[in-house]
C-alpha positions, 0 to 999 in steps of 0.5 A: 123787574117793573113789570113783574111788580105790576103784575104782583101788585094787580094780583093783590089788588084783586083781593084774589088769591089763585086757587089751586085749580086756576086755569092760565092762558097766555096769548101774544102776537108780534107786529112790526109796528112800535110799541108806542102805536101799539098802546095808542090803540089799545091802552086806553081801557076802554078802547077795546071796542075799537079794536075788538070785533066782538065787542059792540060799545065800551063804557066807562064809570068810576065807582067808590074811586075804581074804574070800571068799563062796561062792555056790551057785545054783538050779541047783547052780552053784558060784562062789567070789569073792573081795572085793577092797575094800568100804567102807560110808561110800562104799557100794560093793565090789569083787569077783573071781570065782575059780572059776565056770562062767561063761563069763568069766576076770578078772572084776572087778566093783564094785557101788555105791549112790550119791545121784543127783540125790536119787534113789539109784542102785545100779550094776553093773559090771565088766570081764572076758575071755570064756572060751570063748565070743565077747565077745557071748555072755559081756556077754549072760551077765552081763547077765542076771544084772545084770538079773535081780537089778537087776530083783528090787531094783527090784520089793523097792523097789516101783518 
């Protein structure tokens, strides 16, 4: 119950409502390490430029009081994405992107480490409109960046 407050409470701090043509996209991996080693890694919000492999360097700014995290990637590909909630006892936060190249307007996205079945897992999700592309061309964009840093954990993990 927790957790699906949080995940409300991120949606309304987006100041976003879905629109009736949102995609959703939801990726999880399971590894046999604990949740705790799990959040380590990847629960600060900047960390994902340790552990992502198209992410090149990762700063953090506070503006008016949020958290943001600039992001430059491999390629020189800018995004700046703002976090919406992040709670370490229930291992998860939430984001928006705010400016991206990427072929998405509304972006929100939750990533969550939780026990499954004394496995832990680690889920990826969000909700978005594609931008300038068709819904299948913008899930397929994300999908290959979910899959690609679930795929850098999984091996980090030796699973």
């Amino acid at each position: 119950m927790k957790r699906a407050a949080f995940v409300l409470t991120a949606v309304l701090l987006a100041g976003l409502s879905s629109p009736a043509s949102a995609a959703e996209i939801s990726r999880s991996l399971p590894v046999g390490v604990s949740v705790g080693s799990v959040w380590e890694v990847i629960g600060p919000f900047c960390a994902i430029a340790k552990w992502h492999p198209v992410v090149e360097s990762c700063s953090e700014e506070v503006i008016d009081g949020a958290t943001y995290r600039r992001l430059v990637t491999v390629d020189g590909a800018e995004l700046l994405e703002k976090q919406l909630a992040h709670d370490d006892a229930i291992t998860t936060y939430s984001y928006s992107i705010v400016e991206s190249p990427l072929p998405v307007e509304n972006y929100v996205s939750t990533l969550t480490v939780t026990d499954a079945s004394g496995r832990t897992r680690i889920t990826w999700q969000s909700t978005f409109a594609p931008k300038g592309v068709s819904e299948p061309d913008a899930v397929n964009v994300i999908a290959g960046i979910y899959d690609a840093g679930l795929l850098a954990l999984k091996k980090r993990f030796g699973q």
